[in-house]
Every structure is written in structure tokens, then in C-alpha cells.
N, C-alpha and C positions, 0 to 999 in steps of 0.2 A: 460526373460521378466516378471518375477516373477509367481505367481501362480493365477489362479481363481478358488477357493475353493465354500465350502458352506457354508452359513451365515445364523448364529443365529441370536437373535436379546436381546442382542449390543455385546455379542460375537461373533470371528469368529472361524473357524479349529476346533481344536482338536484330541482327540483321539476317537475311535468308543468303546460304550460298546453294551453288548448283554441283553437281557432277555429270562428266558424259560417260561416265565406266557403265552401263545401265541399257545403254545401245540393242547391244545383243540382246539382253532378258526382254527386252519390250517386246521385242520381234517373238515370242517363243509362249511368254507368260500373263502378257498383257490381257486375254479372253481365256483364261484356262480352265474357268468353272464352267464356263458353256462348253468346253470343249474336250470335258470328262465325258468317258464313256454314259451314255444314259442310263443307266444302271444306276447310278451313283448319284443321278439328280433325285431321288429317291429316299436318299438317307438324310438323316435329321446332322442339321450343322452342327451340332454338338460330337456326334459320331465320325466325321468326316476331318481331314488333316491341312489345317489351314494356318499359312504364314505370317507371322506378325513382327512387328517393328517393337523393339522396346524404345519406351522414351523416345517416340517419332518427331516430338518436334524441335529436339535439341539443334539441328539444325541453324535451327535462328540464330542460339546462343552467339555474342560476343564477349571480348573482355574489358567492352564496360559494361556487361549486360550487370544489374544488380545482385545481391546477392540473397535467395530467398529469404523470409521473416521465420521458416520454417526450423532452419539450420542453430547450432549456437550461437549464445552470445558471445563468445569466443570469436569466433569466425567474422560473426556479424561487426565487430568493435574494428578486431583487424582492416574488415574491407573498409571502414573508417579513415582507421589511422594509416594505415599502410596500401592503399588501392592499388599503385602500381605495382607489387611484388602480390598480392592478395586473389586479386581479382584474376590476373592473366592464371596463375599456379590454382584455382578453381575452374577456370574456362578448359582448361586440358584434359581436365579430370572430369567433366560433364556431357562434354559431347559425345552424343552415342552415336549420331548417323549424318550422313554427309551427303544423301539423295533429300532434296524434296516431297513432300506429299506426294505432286504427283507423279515424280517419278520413283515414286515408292509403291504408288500403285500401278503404273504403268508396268512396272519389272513383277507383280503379282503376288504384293502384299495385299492383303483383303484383312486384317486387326491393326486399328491405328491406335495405338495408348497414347492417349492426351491429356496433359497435365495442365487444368485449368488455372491461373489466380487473377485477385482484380489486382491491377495497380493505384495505388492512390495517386494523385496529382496529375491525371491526366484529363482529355475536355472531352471522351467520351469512352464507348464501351465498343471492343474491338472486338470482333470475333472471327478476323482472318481465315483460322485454319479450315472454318464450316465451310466456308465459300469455295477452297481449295481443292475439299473433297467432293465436292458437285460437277465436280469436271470429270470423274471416272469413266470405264467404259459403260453404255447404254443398259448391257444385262449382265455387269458382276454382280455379286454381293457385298456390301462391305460392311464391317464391323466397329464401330467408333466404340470405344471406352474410355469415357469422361472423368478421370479419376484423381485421387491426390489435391481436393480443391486447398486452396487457399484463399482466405479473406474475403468468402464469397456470401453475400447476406442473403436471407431469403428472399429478396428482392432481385437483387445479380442471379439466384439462381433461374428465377421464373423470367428473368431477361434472356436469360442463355437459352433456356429451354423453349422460347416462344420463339425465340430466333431458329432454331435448329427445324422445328416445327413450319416456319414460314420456308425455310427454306427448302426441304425437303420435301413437305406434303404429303401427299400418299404415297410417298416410294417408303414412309417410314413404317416397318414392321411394328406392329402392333401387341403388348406381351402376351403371354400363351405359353400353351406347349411348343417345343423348340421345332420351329417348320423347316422344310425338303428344300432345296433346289427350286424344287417342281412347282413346289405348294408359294414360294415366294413369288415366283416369274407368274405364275398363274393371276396371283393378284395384283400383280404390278410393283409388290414391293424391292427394294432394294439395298436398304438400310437399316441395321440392327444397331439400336443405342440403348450400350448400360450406362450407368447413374450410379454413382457411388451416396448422393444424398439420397439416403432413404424417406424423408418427406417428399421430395421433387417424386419418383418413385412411386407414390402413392397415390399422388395429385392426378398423373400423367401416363394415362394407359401405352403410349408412345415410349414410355422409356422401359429398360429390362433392369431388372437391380445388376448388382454390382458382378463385374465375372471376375472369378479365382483367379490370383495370380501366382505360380509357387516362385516367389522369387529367393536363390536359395544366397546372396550376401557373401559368396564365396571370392576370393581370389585367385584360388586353386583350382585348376581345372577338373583335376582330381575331387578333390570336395566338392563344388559344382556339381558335377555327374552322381560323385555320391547321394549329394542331398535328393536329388532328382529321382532318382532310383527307390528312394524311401520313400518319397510321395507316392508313387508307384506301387509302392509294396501296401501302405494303407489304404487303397482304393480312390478312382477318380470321382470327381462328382458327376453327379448325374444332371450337366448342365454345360455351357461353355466354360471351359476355361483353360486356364494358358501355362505353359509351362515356356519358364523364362531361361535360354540357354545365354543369358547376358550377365558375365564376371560384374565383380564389384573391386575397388580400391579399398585399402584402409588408411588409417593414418602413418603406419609404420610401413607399410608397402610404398604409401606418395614420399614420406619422409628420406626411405633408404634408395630411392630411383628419382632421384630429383629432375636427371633429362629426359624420363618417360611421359607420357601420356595415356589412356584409356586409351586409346588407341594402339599407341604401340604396344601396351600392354595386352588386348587384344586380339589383332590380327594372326599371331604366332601361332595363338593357341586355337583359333579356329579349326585347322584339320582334323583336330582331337574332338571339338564338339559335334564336326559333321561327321565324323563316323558315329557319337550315339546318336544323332538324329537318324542315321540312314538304319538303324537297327530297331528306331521305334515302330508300331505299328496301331491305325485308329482302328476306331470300333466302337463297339460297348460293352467290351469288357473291362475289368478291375484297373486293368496296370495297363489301357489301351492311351494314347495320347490325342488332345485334340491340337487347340494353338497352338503354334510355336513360337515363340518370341525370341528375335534375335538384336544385335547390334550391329552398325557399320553394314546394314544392307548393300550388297551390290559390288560387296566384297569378292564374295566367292559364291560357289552353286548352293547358297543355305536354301534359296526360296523353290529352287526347282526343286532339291531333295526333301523338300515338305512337301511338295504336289505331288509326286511321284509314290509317296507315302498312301495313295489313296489305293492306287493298284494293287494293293496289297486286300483291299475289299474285296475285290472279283476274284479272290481265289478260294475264299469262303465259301 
């Protein structure tokens, strides 16, 4: 019935690489929810300043990975007719992280964005990335959002969902009002999954609907920040969700920097995003932040300077 894998964006599959740049954060971040002031086990995870991965599992990505159904027909025709200048000139432009699951969460990611599709032509149905996240520490919390499906029937959905369900079991938070720290470890839960299908959703008291993402499509780090700032000034929701400090390419930006990549594109301008990150602060107020989603984890201190972001509670 072919495969459902995880989805880059506009490739899919691939192969996994590793990194050891990540060393030091394990040592530091790898139990950091346990290791908040108890104060802070108290507050509802929606209030509290938690680091996320965008697009976690581009990773895999290669440059045969295919090229999504999701993307143009343009695009799509090219990787056709032209694969070898097509495929590799998208593979650059997709990868957003270069750590693994789990040394994604070992370094103290706790929001994984997971971009589900099936593949046709394969001999069965893959669901890798669940099994990966079952290796975490014993009492983090972590956050899965299942989103952006592709080609998924409602048959593949309730396969994905009874999988996550067998695997997890009652470490899976159950929907509700948004629970503490205290109130999760309490019950033994440990795993919070949103659903972007709102039938699977309704079915499935185990999943959360879909958590906000402001993804602001920017290039600019300047606009980037702008746009972010504006969601800020309309008010947060009253729920999880994620504020995406991960740039975007365009066709005119890949066009006129043909030796760049997402990455190098990237990296440079990180110092500028972690100074607005070190000036946000959680809570529950209006223009308070919760997730942060970043790219190229393991870069620089993005993940510590979202933890550190909580310390800013206890002076409340």
C-alpha cells in the first residue's frame, strides 16, 4: 500500500545523516524540563518557553529524494526531464537540520514538526520517525505535530494514528484543557500529539487539533522579525503554538545566489534572530511567546536561549 514517510519541503525520504556538533547541549539540555525550577512545573505548556525544530525531519532528505506532488507542475515536469541539475538545486534549498531526532532531542528540542506523505509504489507503510521519538529521556515532554499530509487516505490516516497509539500508549496525553508539568508526570503522560486532520481529531481523543504555526515566508531577516512582531501585536492564541524563526528562499533569491544554499543562506543571519529570541518573554499574555521553531539545530545557543526564556516567569 506503498509507504508514509516524512516530508521535507518539496522533497521527500531519503537517507539519515548524523552530526557530533551537539555534544556539549546533550550534556546541559538533554533533562531540562525536570530540571526547571519547580515553580514552573506548574504552568500550563502552552504558557511556558519551549524549543522546536522546524521541518525536523529534512534530515533524511537526499538528491534523489523525489520531488513532492505538492509543489508545481513546473518543478515537478523539470525533475522529469532534467533530474540531475533539478533534483540536487532543490535538495539545497530543503534541508533545514542536520542533527537527527534524537539528537534533536537529546540537545532539548521538545516540538518535533513532522511532515507526513504516503509514497506510492512501495511494499509497505513506514513510520520510522515514531519509533525514533520513543527513545527520549524517561520524564521529558515532547510535542509531535503531525502536519502538512500528503496523499494520505483515511485509511493511512487511522494506520498512522493506531501506530502512534500502539506505540506510545499511555504516555499519550489525552485532549483537554492544556496540562502543567506536574499534572503530565503525575499521570504518567509524556507525549502531546497535534493532527492537522480534523476527522482523525474527532475520532481520537489521543490527538490535539492542529497547533498555530506563524510561519512568516520571509527572506529577510528584517521582515522575518517584522512579521513576527505583528503576530505579537494581534494577540497569541490561547493554546500552543509556534512561532517560526526559520527564513524562507524565493525563486528570485535561489535564481540570483546560484552557489548558496538554505543553509548558507541561513547561518549568517542567525545572531540577528537570537537576539529577538533572547528579548522574548512566555506567559499569558497578549504578545507573550510560546514555541520556538528554529532551523540548523545545534548551530548556535538557539535551544538554550528558549529555556532560559522561562526564568523570566519567577520574576513575576
Amino acid at each position: 500500500m506503498g509507504q508514509a514517510q516524512a516530508q521535507g519541503s518539496p522533497l521527500m525520504g531519503g537517507q539519515v545523516s548524523t552530526s557530533s556538533s551537539c555534544q556539549h547541549l546533550c550534556c546541559t539540555n538533554a533533562d531540562w524540563m525536570s530540571q526547571l525550577c519547580p515553580r514552573l512545573w506548574d504552568v500550563p505548556l502552552h504558557h511556558l518557553s519551549i524549543p522546536g525544530s522546524h521541518d525536523t525531519m529534512t534530515y533524511c532528505l537526499n538528491k534523489k529524494s523525489p520531488i513532492s506532488q505538492k509543489e508545481s507542475q513546473l518543478l515537478q515536469l523539470l525533475s522529469k526531464v532534467l533530474p540531475c541539475i533539478t533534483c540536487p538545486l532543490v535538495f539545497k534549498w530543503s534541508v533545514t537540520q542536520v542533527l537527527n531526532i534524537t539528537e534533536q532531542l537529546d540537545v532539548g528540542v521538545r516540538y518535533l514538526d513532522l511532515r507526513v506523505a504516503h509514497m506510492a509504489g512501495g511494499s509497505e507503510k513506514n513510520l520510522h520517525f515514531v519509533h525514533m521519538v520513543y527513545t527520549t529521556a524517561l520524564v521529558e515532554v515532547v510535542i509531535l505535530a503531525c502536519r502538512n499530509f500528503e496523499g494520505m487516505t483515511e485509511d493511512l490516516h487511522e494506520y498512522l494514528v493506531s501506530c502512534i497509539k500502539i506505540i506510545f500508549g499511555d504516555m499519550l496525553c489525552p485532549r483537554g484543557e492544556v496540562p502543567t508539568l506536574r499534572q503530565l508526570w503525575a499521570c504518567g503522560h509524556q507525549v502531546v500529539v497535534s493532527y492537522e486532520d480534523e476527522g482523525s481529531v474527532s475520532r481520537h481523543r489521543e490527538l490535539w487539533p492542529s497547533i498555530p504555526y506563524w510561519w512568516g515566508n520571509k527572506v529577510k531577516t528584517s521582515d522575518l522579525i517584522q512579521y513576527l512582531e505583528f503576530k505579537k501585536s494581534v494577540g497569541r492564541p490561547d493554546q500552543l503554538f509556534v512561532a517560526g524563526i526559520n527564513l524562507t528562499e524565493n525563486l528570485l533569491y535561489v535564481l540570483t545566489h546560484p552557489a548558496e544554499s538554505l543553509q548558507r543562506m541561513t547561518l549568517p543571519r542567525l545572531p540577528c534572530l537570537e537576539a529577538w529570541v533572547r528579548e522574548q518573554c512566555p506567559g499569558p499574555g497578549s504578545r507573550c511567546t510560546n514555541i520556538i521553531a528554529g532551523d540548523f539545530i545545534g548551530a548556535d545557543d538557539f535551544v538554550s536561549n528558549v529555556i532560559r526564556l522561562n526564568d523570566k516567569l519567577l520574576r513575576c
